[in-house]
Structure formats: C-alpha cells, structure tokens
N, C-alpha and C positions, 0 to 999 in steps of 0.2 A: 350619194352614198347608197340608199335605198335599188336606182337602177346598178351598180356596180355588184351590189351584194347579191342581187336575183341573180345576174349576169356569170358569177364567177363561178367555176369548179371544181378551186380551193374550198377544202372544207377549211380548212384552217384561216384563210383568209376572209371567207363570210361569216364563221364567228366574231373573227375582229373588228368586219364591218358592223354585223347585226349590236354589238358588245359598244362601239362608239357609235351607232345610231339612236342606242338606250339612252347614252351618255347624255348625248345631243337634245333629243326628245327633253329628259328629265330636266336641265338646264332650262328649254326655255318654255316648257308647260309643265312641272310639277304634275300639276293637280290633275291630269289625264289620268297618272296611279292609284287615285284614289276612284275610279269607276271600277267595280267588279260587276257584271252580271250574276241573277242571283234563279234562274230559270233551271229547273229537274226534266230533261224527256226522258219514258221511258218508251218503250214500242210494246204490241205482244204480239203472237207469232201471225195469229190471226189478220193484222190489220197489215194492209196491201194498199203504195203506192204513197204512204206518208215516208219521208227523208226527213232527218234530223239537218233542219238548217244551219249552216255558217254563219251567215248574217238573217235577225228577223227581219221581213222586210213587209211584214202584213198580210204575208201568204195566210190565204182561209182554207188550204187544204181541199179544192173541191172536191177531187181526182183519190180522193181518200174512200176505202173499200174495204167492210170485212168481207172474209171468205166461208166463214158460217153460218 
C-alpha cells in the first residue's frame, strides 16, 4: 500500500491509501502513537550551513559557521 500510495497522482486516492495505511499501522502496533518527539530548533540569521534535520541521525554539525 505504502509503494502504491507514493506511486499514485490521485490525490484522492493517496489519501485513502495513506487513511488505510494509518488503519493498518494502528491495528497491528498501537503503541508507535504513543512516541512524540519533543526537540525545539531554532536557527539565527547569522549561523551558516546548519539544516534543520528530518531524521536525527547523530549529525555533529561540523560544517556549521557563524558569519560574524
């Protein structure tokens, strides 16, 4: 369902997907909903070459740089 849902360019039909992949999910792990991430980034204008990650993945930022 998951490859189908990417795949399609029904909107209407990848809501339904996404909508009975919730379903499905819930069904057989519950308990996945109860994880929230609880993580604040802010940036300032100043600092150059840090991105707000998608996934943490232990990035240490080396490549991070103010410009003042």
């Amino acid at each position: 369902m998951i490859v189908r849902a990417r795949a399609t360019p029904n909107e209407a039909e990848k809501v339904s997907l996404a909508r009975a992949i919730d379903a499905r999910v819930f069904e057989l792990a519950p308990w996945i909903f109860l994880w929230f991430p609880v993580d604040v980034w802010a940036a300032q204008p100043d600092v150059q070459g840090w991105r707000f990650p998608l996934v943490f993945t232990g990035q240490r930022w080396l490549e991070v740089r103010r410009t003042q």
